[in-house]
C-alpha positions as a Markdown table, in Angstrom:
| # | Residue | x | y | z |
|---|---|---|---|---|
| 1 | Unk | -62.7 | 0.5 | -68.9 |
| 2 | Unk | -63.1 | 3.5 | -71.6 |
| 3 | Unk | -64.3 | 6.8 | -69.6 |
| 4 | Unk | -67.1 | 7.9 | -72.0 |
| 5 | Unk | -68.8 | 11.3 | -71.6 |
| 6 | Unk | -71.6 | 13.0 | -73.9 |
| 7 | Unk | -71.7 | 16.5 | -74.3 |
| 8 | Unk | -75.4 | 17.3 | -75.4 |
| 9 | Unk | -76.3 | 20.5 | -77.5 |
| 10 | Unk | -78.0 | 21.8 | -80.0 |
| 11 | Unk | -75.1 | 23.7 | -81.7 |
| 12 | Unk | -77.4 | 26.2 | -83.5 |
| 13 | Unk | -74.2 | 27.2 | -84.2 |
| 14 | Unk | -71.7 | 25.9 | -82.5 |
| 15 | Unk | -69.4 | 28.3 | -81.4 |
| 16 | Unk | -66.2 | 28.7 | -79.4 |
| 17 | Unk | -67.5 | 28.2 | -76.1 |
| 18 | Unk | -68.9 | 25.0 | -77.3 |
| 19 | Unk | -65.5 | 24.0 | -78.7 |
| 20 | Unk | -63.5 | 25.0 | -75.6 |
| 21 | Unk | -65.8 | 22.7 | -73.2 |
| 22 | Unk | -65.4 | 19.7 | -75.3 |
| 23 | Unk | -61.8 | 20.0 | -76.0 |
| 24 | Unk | -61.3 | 20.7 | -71.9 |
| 25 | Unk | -63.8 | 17.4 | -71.0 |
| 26 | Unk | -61.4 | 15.5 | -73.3 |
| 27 | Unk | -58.9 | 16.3 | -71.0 |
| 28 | Unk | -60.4 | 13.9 | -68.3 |
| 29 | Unk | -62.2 | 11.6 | -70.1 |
| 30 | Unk | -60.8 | 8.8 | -73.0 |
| 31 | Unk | -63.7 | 9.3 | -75.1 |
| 32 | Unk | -66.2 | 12.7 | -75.5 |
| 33 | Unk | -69.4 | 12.2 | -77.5 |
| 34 | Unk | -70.7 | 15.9 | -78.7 |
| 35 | Unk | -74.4 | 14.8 | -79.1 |
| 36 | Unk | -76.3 | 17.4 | -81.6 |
| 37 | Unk | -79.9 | 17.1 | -79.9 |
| 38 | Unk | -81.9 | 16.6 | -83.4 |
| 39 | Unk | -84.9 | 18.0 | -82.2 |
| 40 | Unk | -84.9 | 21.0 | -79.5 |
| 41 | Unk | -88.0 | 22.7 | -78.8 |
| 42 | Unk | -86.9 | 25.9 | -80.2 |
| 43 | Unk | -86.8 | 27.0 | -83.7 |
| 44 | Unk | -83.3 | 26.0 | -85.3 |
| 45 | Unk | -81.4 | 27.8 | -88.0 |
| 46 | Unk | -79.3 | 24.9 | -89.6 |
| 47 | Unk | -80.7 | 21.6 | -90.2 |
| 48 | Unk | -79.9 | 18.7 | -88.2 |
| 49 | Unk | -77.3 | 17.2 | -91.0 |
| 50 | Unk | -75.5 | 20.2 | -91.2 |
| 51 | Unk | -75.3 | 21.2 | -87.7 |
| 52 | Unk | -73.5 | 17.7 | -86.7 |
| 53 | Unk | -70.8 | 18.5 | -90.2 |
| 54 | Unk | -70.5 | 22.0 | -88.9 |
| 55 | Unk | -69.0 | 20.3 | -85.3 |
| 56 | Unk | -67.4 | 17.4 | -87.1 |
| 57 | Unk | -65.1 | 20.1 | -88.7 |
| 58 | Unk | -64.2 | 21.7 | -85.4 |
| 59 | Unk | -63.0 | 18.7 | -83.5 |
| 60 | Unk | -61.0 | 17.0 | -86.7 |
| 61 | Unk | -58.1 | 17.4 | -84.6 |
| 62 | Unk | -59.0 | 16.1 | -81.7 |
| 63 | Unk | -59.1 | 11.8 | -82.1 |
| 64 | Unk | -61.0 | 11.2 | -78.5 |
| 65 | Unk | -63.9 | 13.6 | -79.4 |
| 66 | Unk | -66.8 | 12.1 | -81.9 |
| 67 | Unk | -69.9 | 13.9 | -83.0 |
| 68 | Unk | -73.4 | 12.3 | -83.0 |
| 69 | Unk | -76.9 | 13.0 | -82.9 |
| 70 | Unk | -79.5 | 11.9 | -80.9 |
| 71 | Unk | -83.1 | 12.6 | -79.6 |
| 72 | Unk | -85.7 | 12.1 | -76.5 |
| 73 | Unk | -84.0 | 12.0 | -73.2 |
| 74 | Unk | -80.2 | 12.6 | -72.7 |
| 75 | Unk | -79.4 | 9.7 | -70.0 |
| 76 | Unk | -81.2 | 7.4 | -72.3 |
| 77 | Unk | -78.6 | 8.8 | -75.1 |
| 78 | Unk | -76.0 | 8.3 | -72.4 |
| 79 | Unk | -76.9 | 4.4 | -71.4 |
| 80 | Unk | -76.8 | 3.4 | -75.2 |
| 81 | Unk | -73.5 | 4.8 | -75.8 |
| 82 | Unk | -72.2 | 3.4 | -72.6 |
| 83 | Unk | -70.6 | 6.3 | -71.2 |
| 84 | Unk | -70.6 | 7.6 | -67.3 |
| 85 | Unk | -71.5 | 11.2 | -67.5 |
| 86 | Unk | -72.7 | 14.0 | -69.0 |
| 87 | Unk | -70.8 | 17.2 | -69.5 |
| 88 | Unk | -72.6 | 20.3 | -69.2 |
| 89 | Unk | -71.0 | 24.2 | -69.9 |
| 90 | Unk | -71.9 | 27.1 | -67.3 |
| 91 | Unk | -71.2 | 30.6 | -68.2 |
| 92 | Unk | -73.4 | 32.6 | -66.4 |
| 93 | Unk | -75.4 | 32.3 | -62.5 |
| 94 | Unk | -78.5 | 31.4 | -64.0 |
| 95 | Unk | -77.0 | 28.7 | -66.5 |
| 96 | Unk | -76.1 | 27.1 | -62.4 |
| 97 | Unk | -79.5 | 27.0 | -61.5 |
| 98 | Unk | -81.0 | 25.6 | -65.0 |
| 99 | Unk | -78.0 | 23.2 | -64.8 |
| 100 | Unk | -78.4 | 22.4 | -61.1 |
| 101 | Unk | -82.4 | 21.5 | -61.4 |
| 102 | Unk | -81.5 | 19.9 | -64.6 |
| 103 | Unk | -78.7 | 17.7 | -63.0 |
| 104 | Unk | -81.2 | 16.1 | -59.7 |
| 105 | Unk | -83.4 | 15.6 | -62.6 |
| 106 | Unk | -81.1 | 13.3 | -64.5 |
| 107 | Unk | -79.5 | 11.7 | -61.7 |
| 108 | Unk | -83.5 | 10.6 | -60.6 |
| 109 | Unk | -83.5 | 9.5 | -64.2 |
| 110 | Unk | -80.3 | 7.3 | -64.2 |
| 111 | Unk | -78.6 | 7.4 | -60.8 |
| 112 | Unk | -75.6 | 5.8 | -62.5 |
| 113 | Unk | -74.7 | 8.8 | -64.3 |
| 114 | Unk | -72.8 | 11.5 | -63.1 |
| 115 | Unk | -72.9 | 15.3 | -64.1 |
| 116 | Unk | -69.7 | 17.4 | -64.6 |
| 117 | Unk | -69.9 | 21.2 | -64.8 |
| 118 | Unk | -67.0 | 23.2 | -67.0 |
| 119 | Unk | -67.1 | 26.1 | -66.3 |
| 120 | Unk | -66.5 | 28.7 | -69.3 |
| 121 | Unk | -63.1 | 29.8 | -70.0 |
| 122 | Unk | -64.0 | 33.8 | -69.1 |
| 123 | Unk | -63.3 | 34.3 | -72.9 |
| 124 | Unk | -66.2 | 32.8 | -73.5 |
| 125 | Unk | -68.7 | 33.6 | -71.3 |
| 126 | Unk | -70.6 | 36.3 | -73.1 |
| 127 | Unk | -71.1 | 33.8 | -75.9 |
| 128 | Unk | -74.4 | 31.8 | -76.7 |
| 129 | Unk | -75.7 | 30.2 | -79.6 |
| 130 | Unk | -78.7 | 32.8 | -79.2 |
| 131 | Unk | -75.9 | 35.8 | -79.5 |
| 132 | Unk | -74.2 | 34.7 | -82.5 |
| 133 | Unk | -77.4 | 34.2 | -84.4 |
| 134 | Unk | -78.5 | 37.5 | -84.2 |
| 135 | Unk | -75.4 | 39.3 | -84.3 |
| 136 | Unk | -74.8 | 37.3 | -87.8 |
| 137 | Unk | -78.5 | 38.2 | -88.9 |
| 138 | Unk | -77.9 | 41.8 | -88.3 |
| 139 | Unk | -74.4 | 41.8 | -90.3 |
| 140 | Unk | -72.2 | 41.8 | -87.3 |
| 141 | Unk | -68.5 | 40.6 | -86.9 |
| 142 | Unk | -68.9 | 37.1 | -85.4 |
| 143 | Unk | -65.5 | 36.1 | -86.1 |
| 144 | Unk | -64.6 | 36.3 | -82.4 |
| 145 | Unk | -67.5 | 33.3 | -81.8 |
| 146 | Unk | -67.1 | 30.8 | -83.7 |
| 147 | Unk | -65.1 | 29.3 | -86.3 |
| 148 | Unk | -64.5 | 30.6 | -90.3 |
| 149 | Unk | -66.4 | 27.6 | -91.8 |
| 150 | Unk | -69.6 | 28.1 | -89.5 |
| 151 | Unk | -69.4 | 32.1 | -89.8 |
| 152 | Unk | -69.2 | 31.3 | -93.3 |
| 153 | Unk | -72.3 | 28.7 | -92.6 |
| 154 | Unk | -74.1 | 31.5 | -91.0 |
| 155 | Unk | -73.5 | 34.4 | -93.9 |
| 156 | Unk | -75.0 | 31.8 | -96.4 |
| 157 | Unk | -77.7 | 31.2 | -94.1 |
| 158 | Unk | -79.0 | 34.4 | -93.9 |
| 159 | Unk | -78.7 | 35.5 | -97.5 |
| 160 | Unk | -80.6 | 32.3 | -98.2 |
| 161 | Unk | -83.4 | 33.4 | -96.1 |
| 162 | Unk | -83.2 | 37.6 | -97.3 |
| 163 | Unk | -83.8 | 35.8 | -101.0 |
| 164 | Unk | -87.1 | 34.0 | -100.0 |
């Protein structure tokens, strides 16, 4: 039986604490599915398409991870790709209790699937989508966050949205 996870985010950008849980849940399971949520509540800075090619590039070298996209509930996501969990990234003592509501919520949902905390690598931990954004919008050095092609991504972004 294939041990299928998803690993559900809206990558807006992905970044290097995003990478690192991914690669580390490929450690235990055979197959890792980073889902790009399509339609978060919050405003997003990259469209959907380019968000999902932006974490396509990152895990090239990594054969048991594949990027999707989804939307409405995760577990429903989860059952239609016939995977067994769902991997969730904690950083910081609030991300537990978001992530521990979150989890009894899901498991009420879909008692079949399971819930697996990473913690963040302590390199990481200061790192959120949130951060990079407005570090990048404000000309900052991001190159410590995420990857060239989605600081690249990022620059382009935000001259594109100077010009208008």
């Amino acid at each position: 039986m294939l041990r299928r996870a998803v690993y559900p985010a809206s990558l807006d950008p992905i970044h290097f604490g995003h990478i690192d849980i991914a690669v580390r849940a490929a450690k235990i399971f055979d197959e890792v599915l980073v889902a790009v949520y399509s339609t978060p509540k919050k405003n997003v800075l990259f469209p959907l398409e380019q968000r999902v090619s932006m974490a396509e590039e990152c895990f090239l070298p990594y054969p048991n991870i594949k990027v999707a996209h989804f939307s409405g509930l995760a577990v429903n996501y989860v059952h239609s790709v016939d995977a067994m969990a769902l991997i969730r990234g904690m950083r910081v003592f609030g991300d537990f209790e978001f992530e521990f509501r979150m989890g009894l919520a899901n498991k009420k949902l879909a008692p079949d699937i399971e819930t697996v905390a990473i913690l963040a690598d302590e390199r990481y931990i200061h790192i959120s989508s949130s951060t990079v954004r407005e570090i990048a919008e404000l000309g900052g050095d991001v190159s410590h966050m995420v990857p060239v092609h989605v600081r690249e991504a990022l620059r382009e972004r935000f001259l594109a949205l100077e010009e208008q």
